[in-house]
N, C-alpha and C positions, 0 to 999 in steps of 0.2 A: 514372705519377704516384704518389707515395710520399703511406702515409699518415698523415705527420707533416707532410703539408702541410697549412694552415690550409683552403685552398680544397675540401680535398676533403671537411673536414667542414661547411664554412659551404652547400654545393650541398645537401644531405637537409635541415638545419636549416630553409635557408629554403623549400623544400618541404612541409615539415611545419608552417611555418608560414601558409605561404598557401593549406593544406588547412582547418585550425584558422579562419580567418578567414572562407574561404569557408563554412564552416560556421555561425560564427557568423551571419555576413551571412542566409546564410537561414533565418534560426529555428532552428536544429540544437539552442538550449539551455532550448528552451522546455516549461513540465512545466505536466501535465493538473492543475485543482485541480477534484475532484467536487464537485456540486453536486446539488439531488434530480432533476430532471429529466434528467441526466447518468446518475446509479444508476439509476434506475425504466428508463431507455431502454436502460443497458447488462446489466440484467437482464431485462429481457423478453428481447434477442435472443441471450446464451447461458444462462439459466435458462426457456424459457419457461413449465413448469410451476410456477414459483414464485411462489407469491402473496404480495407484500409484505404482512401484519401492520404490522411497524413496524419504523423503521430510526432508526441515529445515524450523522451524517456528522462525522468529529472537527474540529477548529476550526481544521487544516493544510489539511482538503479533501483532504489526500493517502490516505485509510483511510474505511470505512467498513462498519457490519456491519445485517446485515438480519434480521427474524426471518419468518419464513411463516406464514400462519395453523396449518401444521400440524406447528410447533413445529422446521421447518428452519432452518437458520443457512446464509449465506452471506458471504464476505468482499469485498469490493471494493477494490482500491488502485492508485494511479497505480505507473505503472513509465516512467519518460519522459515522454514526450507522448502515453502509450499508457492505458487501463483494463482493469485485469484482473479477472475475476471467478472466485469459484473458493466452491464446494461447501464448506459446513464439516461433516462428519458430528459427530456428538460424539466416536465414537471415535478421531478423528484431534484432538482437543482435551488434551495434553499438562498445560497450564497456565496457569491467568490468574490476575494479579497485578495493584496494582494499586502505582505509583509517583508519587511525589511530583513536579510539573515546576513552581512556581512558587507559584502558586494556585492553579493546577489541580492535575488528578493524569491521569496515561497508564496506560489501560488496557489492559495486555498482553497477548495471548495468544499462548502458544508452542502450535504445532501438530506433528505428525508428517510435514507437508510437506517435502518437499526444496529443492523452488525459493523457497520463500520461508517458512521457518521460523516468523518471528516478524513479530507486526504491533503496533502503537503507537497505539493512538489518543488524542488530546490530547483531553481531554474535563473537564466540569466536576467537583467529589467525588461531588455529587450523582447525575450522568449516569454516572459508572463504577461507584457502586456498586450503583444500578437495573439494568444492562448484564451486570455482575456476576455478577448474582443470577439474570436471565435465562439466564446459559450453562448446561448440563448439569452437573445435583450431581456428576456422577463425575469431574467434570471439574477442580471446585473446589476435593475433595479432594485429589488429583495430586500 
């Protein structure tokens, strides 16, 4: 079979297509939106020494950052249909920023992580610059 025949590229096409469908069909495109009962529960079981203080969950559901009574930070963010939690040390806190999305404004922070650099939370002016003000001064600096 030569492959400038039509047939030989329409057999993977529609293969790849009835993978893609299959996939849809079974939820494959569906993504986690946090919630507080969703944080608190996906931080008890990989942070268990962490005592939530106080948390902001941003207004995607997709982000979210927690503080501990003993002035730790942690990130939270969907990745898929998946939640991820992950340690903020301060030293690993690059830069926060904060940007303009509407009415709102998105609260940046770039980290020294590899897998996931940068997070966004969509949050009110007032809610980022509170949040802000909570990250570590050296961090602010940056």
């Amino acid at each position: 079979m030569s492959l400038a025949h039509p047939v030989t590229l329409l057999i993977p096409l529609g293969g790849i297509a009835l993978i893609l469908l299959a996939v849809w069909l079974s939820g494959g495109a569906r993504r986690a939106r946090l919630d507080r009962a969703l944080v608190l529960r996906r931080l008890d079981e990989d942070l268990p020494d962490f005592a939530v203080a106080e948390m902001i969950i941003d207004a995607d559901g997709a982000a979210a950052v927690a503080l501990a009574n003993d002035g730790a930070l942690a990130l939270i963010f969907v990745a898929g249909d998946k939640v991820v939690v992950r340690p903020l040390p301060a030293h690993d806190i690059r830069r926060v920023a904060q940007e303009r999305a509407g009415d709102d404004m998105r609260l940046v922070i770039d980290t020294g992580e590899f897998t996931h650099g940068r997070v966004a939370l969509l949050l009110s002016a007032a809610e980022a610059a509170r949040w802000q003000a909570r990250l570590p001064e050296a961090a602010r600096a940056a």
